[in-house]
PLY file of the C-alpha trace (Angstrom):
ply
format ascii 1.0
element vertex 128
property float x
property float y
property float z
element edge 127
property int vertex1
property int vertex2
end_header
0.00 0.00 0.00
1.26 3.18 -1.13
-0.34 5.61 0.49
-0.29 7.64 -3.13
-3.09 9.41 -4.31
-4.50 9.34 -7.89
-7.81 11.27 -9.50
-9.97 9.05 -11.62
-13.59 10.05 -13.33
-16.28 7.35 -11.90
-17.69 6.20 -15.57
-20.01 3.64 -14.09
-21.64 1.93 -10.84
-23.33 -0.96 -9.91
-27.24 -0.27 -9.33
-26.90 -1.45 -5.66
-24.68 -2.71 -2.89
-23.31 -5.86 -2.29
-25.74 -6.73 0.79
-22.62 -8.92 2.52
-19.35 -6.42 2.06
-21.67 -3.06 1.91
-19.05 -2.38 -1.16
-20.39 -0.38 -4.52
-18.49 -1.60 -7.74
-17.09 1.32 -9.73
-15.70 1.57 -12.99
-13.44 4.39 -13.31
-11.11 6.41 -15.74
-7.33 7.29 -14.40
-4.50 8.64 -16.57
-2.41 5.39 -16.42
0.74 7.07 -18.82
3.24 5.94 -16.81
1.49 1.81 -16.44
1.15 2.06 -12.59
-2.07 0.78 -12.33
-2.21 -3.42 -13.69
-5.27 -5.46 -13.44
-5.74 -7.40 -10.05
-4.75 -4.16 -8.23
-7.14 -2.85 -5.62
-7.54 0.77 -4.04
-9.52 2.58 -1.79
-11.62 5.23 -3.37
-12.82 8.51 -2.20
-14.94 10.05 -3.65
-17.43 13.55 -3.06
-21.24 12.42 -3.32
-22.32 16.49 -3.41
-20.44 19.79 -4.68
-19.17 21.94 -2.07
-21.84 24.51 -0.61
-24.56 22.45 -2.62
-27.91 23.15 -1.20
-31.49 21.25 -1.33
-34.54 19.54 0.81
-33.89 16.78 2.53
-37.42 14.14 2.03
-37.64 10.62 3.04
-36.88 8.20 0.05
-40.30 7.19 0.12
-41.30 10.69 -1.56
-39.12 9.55 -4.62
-40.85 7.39 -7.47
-37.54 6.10 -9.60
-38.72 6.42 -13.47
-36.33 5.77 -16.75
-34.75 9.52 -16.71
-34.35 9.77 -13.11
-36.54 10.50 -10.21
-39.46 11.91 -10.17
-41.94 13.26 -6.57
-45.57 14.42 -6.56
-46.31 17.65 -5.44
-49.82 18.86 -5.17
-51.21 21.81 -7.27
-54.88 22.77 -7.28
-55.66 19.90 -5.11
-54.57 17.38 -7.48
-51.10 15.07 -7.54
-48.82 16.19 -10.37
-45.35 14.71 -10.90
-42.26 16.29 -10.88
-38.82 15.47 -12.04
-35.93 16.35 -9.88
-32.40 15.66 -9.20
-30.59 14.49 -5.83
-27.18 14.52 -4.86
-26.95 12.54 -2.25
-29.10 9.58 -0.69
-28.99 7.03 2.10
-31.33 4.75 2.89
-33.87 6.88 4.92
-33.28 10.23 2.65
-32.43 11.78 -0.08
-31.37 15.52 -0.99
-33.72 16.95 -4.19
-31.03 20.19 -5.56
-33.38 20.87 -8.44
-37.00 20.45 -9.99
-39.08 21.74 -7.09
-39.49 25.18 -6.21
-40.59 27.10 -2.71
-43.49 26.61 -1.46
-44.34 23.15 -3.50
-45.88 20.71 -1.02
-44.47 17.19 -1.43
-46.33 13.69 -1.19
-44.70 11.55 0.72
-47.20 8.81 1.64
-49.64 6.59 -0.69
-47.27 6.78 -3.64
-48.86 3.94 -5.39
-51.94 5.12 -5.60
-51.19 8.25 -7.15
-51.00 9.61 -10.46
-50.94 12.51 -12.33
-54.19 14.27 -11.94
-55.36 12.80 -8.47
-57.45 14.40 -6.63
-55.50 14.61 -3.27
-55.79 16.53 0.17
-52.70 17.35 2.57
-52.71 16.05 5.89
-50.47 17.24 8.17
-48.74 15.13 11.16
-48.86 16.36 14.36
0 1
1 2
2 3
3 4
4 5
5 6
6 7
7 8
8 9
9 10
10 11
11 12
12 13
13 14
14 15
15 16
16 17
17 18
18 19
19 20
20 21
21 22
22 23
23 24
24 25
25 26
26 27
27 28
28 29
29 30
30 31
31 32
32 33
33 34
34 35
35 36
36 37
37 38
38 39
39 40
40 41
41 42
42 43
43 44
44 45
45 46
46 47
47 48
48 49
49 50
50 51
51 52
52 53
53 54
54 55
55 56
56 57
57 58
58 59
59 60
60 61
61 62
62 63
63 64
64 65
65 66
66 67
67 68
68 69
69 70
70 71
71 72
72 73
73 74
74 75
75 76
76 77
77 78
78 79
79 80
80 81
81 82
82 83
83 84
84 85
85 86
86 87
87 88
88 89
89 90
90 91
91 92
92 93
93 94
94 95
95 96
96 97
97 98
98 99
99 100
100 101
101 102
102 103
103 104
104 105
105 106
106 107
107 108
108 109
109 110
110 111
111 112
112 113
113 114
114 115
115 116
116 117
117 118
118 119
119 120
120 121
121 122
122 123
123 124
124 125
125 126
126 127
């Protein structure tokens, strides 16, 4: 172990975790000029999950309905459910950060997610 650091571009990730290890596969893209790097070599990898000073709304994961082009929540607008794309940076299992595709004062759904779609009629109730 070298204790050297390199910078690499993540090009790819597994879709999950390994449920044993609690490891993430990358695939990554170093400047290997000089042939330090060979295959069977391992490395720990840092990496930043947000950009510095980043802001957002933290919601619970359940708020978040996954969809081919990323995530999208349902806010409610005129008393019915509309969807709404958005992007997170950064999620654990509990929560996720949205940084872009709501706006202030939107009021997030966050419970009954599978019976929702766009256009249903829908009333906020709030937790005491």
């Amino acid at each position: 172990m070298s204790g050297q650091e390199y910078s690499a571009t993540i090009s790819a990730t597994e879709p999950g975790l390994d449920v044993q290890g609690r490891s993430l596969q990358v695939q990554a893209i170093a400047n290997n000029a000089d042939g330090q790097f060979r295959a069977g070599l391992s490395a720990k990898v840092h990496f930043r999950v947000t950009n510095k000073g980043a802001k957002g709304i933290m919601v619970p994961t359940e708020a978040l309905a996954p969809g081919e082009k990323g995530y999208t929540v349902f806010v409610i607008k005129n008393g019915m459910a509309k969807p709404l794309g958005v992007t997170i940076s950064n999620r654990t299992e509990t929560d996720a950060v949205i940084t872009s595709g709501i706006t202030t004062g939107d009021s997030i759904i966050v419970s009954n997610m599978l019976r929702l779609g766009e256009g249903t009629p829908v009333k906020a109730v709030v937790s005491k």
